[in-house]
N, C-alpha and C positions, 0 to 999 in steps of 0.2 A: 074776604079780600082786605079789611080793614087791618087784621091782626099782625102781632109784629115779626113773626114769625115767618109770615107770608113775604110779606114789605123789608124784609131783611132777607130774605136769599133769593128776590127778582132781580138780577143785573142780564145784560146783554139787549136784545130786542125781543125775543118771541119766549113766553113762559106757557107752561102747562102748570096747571093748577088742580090737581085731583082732592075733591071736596068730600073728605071722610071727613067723620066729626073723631075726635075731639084735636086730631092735628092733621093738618094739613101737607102735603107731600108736593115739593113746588119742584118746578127744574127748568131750568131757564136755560138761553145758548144765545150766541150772534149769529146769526145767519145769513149777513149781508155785511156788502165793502164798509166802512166808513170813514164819511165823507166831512167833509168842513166847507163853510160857508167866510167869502171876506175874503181879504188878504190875509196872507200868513204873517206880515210884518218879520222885522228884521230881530233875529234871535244867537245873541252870539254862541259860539261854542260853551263856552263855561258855564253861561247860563241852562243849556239844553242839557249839560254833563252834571250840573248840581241838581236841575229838577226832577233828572230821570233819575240818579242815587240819590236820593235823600243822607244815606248814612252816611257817606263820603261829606257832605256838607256837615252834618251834626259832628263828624270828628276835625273837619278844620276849624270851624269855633270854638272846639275845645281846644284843639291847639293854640288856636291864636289867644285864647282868653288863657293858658297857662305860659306861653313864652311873654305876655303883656305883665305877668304875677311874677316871671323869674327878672325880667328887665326890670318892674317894682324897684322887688327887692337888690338887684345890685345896686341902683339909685339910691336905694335909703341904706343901705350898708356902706357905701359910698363917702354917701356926706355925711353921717354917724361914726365915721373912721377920721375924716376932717376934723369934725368939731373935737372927736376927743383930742385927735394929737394936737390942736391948737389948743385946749384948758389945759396941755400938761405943760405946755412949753410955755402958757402963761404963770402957771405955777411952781415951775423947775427954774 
């Protein structure tokens, strides 16, 4: 019962557990509603739409973290295009 084997393919509520040695043959299922305890509290959409897709949330952080790295760089291209035309017009 201990082995990981076992303890890694139990999910649901009701398992059978056939005890041959040297591996064990596990099969698990739900076989009843389930239920929640408490209030549900208040859950916006977005939040309910990002926790059910994970991946849709891991690709807007990538987005937001590469349009935050393109806005960067036009900032520093920006004032780098500044300073220079201001050293040449101090030096022309």
């Amino acid at each position: 019962m201990l082995d990981s084997t076992v303890q890694g393919n139990l999910k649901g509520d009701a398992a059978f557990i056939e005890l041959t040695s040297p591996k064990y043959k596990v099969t698990s299922m739900s076989v009843g509603k389930k239920y929640t305890t408490g209030d549900k509290g208040e859950v916006s959409l977005i939040d309910s739409f990002l926790h059910e897709y994970l991946y849709v949330f891991y690709g807007l952080v990538a987005a937001l973290i590469v349009i935050l790295a393109m806005f960067g760089y036009w900032v520093l291209r920006r004032y780098r295009l500044k300073r220079t035309a201001q050293n040449q017009k101090q030096q022309g």
